[in-house]
N, CA, C and O atoms as a GROMACS GRO file, in nm:
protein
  488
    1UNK      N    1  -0.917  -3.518  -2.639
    1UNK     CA    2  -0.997  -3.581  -2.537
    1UNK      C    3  -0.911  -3.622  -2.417
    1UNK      O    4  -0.946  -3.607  -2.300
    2UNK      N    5  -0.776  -3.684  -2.465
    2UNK     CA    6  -0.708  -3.725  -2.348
    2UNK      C    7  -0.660  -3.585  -2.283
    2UNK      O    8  -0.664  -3.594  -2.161
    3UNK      N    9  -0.624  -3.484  -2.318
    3UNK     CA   10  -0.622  -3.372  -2.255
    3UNK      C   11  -0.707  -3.337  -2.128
    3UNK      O   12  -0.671  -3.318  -2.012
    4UNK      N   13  -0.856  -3.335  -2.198
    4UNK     CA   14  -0.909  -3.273  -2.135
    4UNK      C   15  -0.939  -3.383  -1.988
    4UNK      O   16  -0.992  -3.356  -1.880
    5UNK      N   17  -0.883  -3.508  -2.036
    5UNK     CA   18  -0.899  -3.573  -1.872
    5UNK      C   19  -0.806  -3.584  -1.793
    5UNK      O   20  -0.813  -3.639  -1.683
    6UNK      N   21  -0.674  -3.513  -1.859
    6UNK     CA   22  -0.550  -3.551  -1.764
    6UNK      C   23  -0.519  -3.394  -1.686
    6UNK      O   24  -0.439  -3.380  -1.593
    7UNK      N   25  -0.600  -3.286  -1.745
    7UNK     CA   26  -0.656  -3.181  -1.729
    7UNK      C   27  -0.742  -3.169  -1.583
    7UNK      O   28  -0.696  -3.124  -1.478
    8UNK      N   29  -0.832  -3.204  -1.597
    8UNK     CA   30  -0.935  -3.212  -1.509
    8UNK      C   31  -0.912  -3.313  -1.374
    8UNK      O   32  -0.982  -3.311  -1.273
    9UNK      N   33  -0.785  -3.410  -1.403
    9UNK     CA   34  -0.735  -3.513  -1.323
    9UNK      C   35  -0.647  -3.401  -1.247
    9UNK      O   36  -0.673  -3.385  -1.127
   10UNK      N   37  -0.578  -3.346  -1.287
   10UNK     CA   38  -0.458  -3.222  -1.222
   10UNK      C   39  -0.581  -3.126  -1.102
   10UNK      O   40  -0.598  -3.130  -0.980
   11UNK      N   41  -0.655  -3.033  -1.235
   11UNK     CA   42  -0.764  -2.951  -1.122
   11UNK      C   43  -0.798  -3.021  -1.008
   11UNK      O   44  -0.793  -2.971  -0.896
   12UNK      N   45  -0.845  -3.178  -1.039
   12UNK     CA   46  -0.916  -3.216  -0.904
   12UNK      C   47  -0.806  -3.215  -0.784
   12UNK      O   48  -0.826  -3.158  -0.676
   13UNK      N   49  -0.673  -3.292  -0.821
   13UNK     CA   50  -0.591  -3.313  -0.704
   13UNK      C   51  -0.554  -3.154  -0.685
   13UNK      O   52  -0.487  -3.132  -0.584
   14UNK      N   53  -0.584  -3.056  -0.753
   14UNK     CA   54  -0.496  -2.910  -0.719
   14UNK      C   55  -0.639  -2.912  -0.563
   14UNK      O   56  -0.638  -2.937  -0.442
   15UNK      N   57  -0.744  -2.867  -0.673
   15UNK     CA   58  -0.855  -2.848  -0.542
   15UNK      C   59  -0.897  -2.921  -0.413
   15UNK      O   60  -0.957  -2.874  -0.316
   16UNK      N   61  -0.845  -3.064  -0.435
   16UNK     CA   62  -0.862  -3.140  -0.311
   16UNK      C   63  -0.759  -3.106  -0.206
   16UNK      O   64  -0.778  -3.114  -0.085
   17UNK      N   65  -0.641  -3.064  -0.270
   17UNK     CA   66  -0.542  -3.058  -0.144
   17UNK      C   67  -0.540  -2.904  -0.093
   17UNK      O   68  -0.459  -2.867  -0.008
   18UNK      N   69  -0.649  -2.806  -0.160
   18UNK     CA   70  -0.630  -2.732  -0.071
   18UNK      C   71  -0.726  -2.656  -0.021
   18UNK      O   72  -0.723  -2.535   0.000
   19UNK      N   73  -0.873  -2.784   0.008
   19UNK     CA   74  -1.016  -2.809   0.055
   19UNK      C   75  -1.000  -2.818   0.214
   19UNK      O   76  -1.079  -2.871   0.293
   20UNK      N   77  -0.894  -2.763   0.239
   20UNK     CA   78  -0.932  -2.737   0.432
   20UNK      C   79  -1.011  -2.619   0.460
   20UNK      O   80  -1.017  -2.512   0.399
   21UNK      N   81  -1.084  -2.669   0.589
   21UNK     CA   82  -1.158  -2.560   0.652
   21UNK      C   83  -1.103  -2.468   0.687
   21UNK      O   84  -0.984  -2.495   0.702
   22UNK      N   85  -1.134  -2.336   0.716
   22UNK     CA   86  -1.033  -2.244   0.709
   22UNK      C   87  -1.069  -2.163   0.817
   22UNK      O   88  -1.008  -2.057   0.830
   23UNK      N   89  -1.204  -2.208   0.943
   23UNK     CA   90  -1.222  -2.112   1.006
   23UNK      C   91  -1.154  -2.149   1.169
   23UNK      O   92  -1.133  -2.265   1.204
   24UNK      N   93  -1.133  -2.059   1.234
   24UNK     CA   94  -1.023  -2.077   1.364
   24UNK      C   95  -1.108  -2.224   1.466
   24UNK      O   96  -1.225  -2.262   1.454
   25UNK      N   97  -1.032  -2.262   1.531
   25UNK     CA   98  -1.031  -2.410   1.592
   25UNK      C   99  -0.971  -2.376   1.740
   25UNK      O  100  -0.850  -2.359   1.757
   26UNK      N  101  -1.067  -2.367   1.846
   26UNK     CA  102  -0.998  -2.381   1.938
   26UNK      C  103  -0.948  -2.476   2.000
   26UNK      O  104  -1.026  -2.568   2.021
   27UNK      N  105  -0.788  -2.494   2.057
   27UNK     CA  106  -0.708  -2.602   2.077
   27UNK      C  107  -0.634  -2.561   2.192
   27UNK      O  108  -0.565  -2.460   2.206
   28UNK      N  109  -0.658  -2.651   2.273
   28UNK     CA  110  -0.558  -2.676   2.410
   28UNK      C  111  -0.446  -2.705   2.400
   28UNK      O  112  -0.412  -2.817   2.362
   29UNK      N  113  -0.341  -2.586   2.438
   29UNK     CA  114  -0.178  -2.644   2.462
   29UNK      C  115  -0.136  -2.628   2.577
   29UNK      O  116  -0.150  -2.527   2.645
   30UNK      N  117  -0.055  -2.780   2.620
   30UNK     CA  118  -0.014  -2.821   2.705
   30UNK      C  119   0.129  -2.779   2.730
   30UNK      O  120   0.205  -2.800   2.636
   31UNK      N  121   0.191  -2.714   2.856
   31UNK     CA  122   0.371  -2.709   2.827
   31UNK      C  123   0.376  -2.738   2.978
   31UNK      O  124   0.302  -2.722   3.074
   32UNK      N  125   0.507  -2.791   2.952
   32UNK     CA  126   0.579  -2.852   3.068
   32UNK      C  127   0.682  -2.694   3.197
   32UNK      O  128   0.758  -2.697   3.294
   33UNK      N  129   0.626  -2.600   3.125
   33UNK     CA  130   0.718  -2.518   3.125
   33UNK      C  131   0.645  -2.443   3.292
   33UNK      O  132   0.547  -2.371   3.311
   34UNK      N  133   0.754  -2.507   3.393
   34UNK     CA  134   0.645  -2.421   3.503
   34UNK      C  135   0.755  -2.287   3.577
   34UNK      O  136   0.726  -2.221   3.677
   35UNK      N  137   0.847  -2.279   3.517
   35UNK     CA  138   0.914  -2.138   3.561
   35UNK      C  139   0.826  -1.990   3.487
   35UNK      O  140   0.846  -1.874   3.522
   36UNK      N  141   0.715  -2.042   3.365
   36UNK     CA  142   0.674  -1.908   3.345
   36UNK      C  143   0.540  -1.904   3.450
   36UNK      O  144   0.513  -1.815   3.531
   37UNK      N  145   0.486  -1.995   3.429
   37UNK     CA  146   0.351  -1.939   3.557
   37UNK      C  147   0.314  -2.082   3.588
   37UNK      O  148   0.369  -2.177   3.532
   38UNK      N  149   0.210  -2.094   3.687
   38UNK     CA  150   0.192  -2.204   3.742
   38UNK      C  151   0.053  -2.287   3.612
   38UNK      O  152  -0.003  -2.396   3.605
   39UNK      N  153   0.051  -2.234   3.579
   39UNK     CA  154  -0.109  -2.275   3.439
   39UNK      C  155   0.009  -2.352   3.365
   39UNK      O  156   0.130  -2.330   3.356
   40UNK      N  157  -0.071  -2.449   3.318
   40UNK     CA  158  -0.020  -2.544   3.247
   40UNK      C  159  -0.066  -2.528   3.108
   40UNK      O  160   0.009  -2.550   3.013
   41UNK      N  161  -0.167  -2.498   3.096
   41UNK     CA  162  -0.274  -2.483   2.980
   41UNK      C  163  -0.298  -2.373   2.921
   41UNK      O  164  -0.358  -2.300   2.999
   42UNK      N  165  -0.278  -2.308   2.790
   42UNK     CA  166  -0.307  -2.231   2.745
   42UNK      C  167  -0.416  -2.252   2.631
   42UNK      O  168  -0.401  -2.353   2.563
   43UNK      N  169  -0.505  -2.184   2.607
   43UNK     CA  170  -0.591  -2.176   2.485
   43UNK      C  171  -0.515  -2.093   2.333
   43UNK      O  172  -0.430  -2.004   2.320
   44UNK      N  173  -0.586  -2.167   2.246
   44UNK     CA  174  -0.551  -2.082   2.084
   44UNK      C  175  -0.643  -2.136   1.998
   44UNK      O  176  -0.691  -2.249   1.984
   45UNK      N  177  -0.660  -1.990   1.924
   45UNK     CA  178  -0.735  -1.996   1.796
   45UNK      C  179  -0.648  -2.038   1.706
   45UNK      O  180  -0.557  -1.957   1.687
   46UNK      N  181  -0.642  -2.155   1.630
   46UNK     CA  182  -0.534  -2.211   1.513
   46UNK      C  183  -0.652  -2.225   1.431
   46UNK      O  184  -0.764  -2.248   1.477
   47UNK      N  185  -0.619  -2.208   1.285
   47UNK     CA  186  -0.687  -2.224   1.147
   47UNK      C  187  -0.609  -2.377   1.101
   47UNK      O  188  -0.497  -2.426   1.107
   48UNK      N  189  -0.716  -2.407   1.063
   48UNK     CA  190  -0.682  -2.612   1.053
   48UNK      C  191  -0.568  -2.543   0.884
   48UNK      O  192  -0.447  -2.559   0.865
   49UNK      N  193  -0.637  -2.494   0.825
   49UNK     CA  194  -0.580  -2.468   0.668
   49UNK      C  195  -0.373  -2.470   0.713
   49UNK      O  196  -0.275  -2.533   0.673
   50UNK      N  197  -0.413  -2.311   0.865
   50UNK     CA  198  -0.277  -2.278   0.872
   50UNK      C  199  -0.174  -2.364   0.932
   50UNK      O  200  -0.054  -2.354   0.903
   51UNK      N  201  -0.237  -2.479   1.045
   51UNK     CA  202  -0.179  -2.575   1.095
   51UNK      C  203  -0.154  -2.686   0.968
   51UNK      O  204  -0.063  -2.768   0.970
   52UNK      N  205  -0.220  -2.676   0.892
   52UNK     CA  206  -0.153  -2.758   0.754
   52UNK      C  207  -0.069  -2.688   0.640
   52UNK      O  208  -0.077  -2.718   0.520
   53UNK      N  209  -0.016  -2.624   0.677
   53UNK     CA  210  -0.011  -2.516   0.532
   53UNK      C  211   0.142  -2.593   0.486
   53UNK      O  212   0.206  -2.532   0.400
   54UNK      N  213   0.195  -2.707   0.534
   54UNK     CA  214   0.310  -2.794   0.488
   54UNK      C  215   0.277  -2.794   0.325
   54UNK      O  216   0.162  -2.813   0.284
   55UNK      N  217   0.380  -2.772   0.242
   55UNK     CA  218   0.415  -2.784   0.114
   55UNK      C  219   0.444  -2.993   0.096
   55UNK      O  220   0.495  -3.079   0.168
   56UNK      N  221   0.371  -2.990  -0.049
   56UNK     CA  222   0.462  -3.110  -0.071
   56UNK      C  223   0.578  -3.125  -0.136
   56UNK      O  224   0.554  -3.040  -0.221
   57UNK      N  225   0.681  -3.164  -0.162
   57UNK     CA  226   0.775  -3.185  -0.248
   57UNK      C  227   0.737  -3.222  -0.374
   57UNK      O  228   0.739  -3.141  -0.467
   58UNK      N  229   0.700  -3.346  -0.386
   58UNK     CA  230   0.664  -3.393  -0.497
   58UNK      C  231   0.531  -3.314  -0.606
   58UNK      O  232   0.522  -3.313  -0.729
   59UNK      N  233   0.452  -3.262  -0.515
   59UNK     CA  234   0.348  -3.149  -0.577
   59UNK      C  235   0.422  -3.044  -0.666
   59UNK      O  236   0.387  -3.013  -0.780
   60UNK      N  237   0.551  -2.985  -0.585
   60UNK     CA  238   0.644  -2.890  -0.616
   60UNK      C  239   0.673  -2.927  -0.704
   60UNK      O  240   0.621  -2.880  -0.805
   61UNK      N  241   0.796  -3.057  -0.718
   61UNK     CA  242   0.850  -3.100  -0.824
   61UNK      C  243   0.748  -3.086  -0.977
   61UNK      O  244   0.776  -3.020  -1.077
   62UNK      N  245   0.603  -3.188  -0.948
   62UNK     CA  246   0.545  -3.147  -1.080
   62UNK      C  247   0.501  -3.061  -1.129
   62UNK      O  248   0.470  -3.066  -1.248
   63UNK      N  249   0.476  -2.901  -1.019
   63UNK     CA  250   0.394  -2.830  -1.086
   63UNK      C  251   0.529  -2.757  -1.162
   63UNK      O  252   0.505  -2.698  -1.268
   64UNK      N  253   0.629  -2.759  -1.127
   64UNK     CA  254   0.772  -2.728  -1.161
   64UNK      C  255   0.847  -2.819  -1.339
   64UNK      O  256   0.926  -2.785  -1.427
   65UNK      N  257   0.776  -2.921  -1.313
   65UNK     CA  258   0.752  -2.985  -1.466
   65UNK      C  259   0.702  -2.934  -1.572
   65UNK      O  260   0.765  -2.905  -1.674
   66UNK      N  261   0.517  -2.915  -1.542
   66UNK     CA  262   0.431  -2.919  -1.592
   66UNK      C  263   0.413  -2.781  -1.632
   66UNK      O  264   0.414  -2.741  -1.748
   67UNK      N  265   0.393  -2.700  -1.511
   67UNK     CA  266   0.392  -2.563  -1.555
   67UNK      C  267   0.521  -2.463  -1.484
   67UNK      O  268   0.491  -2.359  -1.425
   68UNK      N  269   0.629  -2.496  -1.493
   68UNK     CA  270   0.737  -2.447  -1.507
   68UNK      C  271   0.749  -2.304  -1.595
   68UNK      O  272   0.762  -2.197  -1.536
   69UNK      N  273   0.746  -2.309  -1.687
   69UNK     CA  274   0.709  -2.172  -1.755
   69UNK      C  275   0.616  -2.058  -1.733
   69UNK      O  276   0.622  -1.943  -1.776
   70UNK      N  277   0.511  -2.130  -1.638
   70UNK     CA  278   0.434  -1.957  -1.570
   70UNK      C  279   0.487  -1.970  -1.447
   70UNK      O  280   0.423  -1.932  -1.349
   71UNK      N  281   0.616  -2.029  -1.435
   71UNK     CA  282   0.673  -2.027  -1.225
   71UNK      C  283   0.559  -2.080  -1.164
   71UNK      O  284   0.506  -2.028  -1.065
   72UNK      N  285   0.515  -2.195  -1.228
   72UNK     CA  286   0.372  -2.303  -1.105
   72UNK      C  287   0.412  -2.329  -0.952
   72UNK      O  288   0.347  -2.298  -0.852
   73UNK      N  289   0.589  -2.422  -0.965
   73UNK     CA  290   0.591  -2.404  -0.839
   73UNK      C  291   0.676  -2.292  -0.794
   73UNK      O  292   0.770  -2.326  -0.722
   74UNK      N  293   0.666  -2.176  -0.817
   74UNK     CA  294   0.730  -2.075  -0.759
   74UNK      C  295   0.608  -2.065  -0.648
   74UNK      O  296   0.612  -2.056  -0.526
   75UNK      N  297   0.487  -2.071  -0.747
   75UNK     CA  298   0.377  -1.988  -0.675
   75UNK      C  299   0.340  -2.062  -0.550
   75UNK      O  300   0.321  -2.006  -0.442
   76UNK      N  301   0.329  -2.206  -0.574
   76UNK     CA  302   0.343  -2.282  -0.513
   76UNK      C  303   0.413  -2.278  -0.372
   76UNK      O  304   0.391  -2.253  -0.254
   77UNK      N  305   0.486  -2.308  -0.435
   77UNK     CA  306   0.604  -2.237  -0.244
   77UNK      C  307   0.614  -2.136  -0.227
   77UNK      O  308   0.716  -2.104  -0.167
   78UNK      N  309   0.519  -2.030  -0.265
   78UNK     CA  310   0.500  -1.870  -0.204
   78UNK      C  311   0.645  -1.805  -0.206
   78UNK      O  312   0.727  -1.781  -0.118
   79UNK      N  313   0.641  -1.789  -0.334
   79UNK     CA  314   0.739  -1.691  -0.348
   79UNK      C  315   0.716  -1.589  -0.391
   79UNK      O  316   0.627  -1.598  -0.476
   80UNK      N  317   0.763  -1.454  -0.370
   80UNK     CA  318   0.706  -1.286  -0.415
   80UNK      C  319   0.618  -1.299  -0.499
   80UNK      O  320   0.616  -1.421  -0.517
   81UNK      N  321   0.555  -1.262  -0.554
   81UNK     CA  322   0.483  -1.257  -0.671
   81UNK      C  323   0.578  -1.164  -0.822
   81UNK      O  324   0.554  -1.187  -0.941
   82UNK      N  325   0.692  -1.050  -0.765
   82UNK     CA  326   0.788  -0.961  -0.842
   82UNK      C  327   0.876  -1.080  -0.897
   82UNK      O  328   0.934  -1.066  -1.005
   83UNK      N  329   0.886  -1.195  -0.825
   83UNK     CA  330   1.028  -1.286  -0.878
   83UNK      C  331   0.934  -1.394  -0.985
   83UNK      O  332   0.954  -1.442  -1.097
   84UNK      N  333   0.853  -1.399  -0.913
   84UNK     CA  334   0.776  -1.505  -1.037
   84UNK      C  335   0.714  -1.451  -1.156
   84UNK      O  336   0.686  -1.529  -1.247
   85UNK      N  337   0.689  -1.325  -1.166
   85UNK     CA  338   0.640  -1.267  -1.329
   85UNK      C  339   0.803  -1.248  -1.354
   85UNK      O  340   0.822  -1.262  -1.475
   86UNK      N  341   0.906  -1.226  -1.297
   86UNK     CA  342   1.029  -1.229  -1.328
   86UNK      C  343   1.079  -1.305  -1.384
   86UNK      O  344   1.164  -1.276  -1.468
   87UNK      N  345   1.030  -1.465  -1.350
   87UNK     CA  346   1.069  -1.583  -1.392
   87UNK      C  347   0.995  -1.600  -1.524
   87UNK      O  348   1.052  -1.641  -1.625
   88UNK      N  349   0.824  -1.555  -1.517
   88UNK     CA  350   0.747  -1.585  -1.586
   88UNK      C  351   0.827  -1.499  -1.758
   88UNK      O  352   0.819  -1.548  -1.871
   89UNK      N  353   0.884  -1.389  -1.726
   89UNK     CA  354   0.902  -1.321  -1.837
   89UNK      C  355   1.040  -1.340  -1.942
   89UNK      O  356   1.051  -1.304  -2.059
   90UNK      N  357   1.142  -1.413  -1.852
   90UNK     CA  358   1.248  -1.436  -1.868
   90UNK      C  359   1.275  -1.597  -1.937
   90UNK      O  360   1.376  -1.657  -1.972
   91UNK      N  361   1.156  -1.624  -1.937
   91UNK     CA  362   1.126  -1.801  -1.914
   91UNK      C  363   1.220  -1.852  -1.875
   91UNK      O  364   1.322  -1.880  -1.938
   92UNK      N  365   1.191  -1.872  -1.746
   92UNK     CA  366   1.258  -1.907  -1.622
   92UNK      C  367   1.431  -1.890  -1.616
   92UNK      O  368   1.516  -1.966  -1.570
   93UNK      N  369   1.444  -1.744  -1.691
   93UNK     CA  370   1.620  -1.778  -1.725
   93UNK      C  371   1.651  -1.832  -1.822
   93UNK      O  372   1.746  -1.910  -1.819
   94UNK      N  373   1.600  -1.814  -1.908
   94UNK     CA  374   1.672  -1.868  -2.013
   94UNK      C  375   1.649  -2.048  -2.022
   94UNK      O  376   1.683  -2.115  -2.119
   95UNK      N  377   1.594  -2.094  -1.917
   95UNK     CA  378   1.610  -2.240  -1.863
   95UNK      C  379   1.723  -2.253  -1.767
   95UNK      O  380   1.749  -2.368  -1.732
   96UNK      N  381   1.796  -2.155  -1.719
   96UNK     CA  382   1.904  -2.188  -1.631
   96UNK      C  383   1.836  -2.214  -1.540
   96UNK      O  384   1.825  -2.327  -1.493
   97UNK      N  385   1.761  -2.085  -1.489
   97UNK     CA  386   1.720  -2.056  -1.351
   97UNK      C  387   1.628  -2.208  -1.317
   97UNK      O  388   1.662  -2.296  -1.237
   98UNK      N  389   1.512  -2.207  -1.398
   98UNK     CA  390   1.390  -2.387  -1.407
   98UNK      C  391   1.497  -2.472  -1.386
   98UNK      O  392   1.455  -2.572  -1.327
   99UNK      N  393   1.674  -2.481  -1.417
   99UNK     CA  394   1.718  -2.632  -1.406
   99UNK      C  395   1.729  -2.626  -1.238
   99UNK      O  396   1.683  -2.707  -1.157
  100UNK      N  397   1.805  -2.505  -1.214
  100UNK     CA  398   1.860  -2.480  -1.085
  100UNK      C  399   1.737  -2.516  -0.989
  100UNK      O  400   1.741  -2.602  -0.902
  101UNK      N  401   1.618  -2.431  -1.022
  101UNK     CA  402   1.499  -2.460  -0.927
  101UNK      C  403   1.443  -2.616  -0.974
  101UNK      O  404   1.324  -2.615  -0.941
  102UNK      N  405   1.462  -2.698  -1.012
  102UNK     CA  406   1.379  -2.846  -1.030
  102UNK      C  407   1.556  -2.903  -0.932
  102UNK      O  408   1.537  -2.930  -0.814
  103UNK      N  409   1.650  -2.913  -0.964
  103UNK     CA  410   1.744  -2.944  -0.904
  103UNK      C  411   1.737  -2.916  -0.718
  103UNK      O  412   1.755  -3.011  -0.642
  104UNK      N  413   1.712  -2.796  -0.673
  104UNK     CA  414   1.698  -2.763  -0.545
  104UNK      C  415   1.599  -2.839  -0.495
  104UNK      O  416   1.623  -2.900  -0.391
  105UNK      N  417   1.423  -2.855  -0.576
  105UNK     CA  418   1.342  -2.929  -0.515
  105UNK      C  419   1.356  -3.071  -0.497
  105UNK      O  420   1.294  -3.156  -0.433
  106UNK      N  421   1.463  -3.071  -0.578
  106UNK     CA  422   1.482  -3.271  -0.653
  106UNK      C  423   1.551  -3.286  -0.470
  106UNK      O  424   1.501  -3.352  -0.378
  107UNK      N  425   1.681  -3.197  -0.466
  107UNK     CA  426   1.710  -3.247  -0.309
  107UNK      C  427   1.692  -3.200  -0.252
  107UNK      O  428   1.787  -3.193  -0.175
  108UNK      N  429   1.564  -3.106  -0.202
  108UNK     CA  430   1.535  -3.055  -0.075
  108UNK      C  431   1.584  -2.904  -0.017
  108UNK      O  432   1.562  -2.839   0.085
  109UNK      N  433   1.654  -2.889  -0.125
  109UNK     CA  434   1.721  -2.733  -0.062
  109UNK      C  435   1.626  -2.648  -0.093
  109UNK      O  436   1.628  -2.561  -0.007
  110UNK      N  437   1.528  -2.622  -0.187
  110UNK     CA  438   1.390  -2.530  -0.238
  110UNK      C  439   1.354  -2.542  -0.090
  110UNK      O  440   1.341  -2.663  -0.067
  111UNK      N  441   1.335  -2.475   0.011
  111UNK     CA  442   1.189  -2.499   0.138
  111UNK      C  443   1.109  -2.374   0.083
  111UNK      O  444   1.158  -2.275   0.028
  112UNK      N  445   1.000  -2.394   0.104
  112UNK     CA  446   0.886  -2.324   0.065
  112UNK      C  447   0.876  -2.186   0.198
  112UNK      O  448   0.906  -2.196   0.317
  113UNK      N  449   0.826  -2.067   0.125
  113UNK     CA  450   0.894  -1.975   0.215
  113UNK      C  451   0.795  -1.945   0.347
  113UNK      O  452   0.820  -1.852   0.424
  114UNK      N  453   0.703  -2.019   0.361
  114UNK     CA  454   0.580  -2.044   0.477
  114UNK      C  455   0.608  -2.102   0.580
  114UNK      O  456   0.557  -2.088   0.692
  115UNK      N  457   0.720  -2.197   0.534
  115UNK     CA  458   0.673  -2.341   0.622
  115UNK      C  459   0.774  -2.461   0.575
  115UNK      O  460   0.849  -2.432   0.482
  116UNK      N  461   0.781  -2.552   0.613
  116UNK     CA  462   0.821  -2.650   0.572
  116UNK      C  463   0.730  -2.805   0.461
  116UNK      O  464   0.611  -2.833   0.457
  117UNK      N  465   0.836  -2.865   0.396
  117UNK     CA  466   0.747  -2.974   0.321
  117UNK      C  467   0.770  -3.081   0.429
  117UNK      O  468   0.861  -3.105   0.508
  118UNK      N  469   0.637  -3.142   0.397
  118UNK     CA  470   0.545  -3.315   0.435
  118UNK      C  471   0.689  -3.403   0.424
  118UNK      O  472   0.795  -3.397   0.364
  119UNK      N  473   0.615  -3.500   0.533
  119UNK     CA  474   0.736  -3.553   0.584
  119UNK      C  475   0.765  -3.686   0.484
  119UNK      O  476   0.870  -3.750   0.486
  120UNK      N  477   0.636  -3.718   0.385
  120UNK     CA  478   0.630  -3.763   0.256
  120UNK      C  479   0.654  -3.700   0.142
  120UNK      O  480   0.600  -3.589   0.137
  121UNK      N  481   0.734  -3.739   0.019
  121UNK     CA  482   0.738  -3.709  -0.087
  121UNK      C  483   0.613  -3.598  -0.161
  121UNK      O  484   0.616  -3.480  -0.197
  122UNK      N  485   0.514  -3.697  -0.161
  122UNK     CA  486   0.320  -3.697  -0.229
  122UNK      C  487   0.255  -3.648  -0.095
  122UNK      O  488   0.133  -3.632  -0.088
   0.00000   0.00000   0.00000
């Protein structure tokens, strides 16, 4: 029973954090920059999802706990999909490779291969 709620506690925070709208947003950018043309203003289609697509650390770290053995946060920080059934098959190295990768996220050297992590931990 306690499973199935610490279970369903994980799904919800997986699905809440990655419940952005996903369709394009038009947004005004401003640059100071007047040697390229005299317009100050440019228009863009940005996707709210892609203007968020920041990794967390601490998300990393646990899915790197928890499900470490199917490469959770490999997938997580978008890594190949060839290196993570790699990881997945090898279990994770023997455990070398899982110490090395929980160690990199522990200080920051893991960056997620999209983008950068939140300027918070969570």
């Amino acid at each position: 029973m306690k499973l199935k709620i610490i279970l369903s506690l994980v799904a919800l925070l997986l699905v809440t954090s990655f419940s952005y709208a996903s369709f394009p947003v038009k947004r005004t950018v401003t640059t100071n920059a007047t040697e390229i043309s005299n317009d100050s203003s440019s228009e863009a289609l940005v996707s709210p999802a892609a203007a968020s697509s920041q990794k967390s650390q601490g998300i990393a770290l646990l899915l790197g706990i928890f499900l470490g053995g199917l490469a959770g946060h490999k997938w997580y920080l978008g890594n190949p999909w060839y290196i993570n059934v790699l990881f997945i098959v090898t279990l994770g190295g023997f455990g070398v490779w899982w110490v090395i990768d929980m160690i990199r996220i522990i200080t920051g050297d893991y960056q997620p291969h999209n983008g950068s992590y939140k300027a918070d931990f969570f």
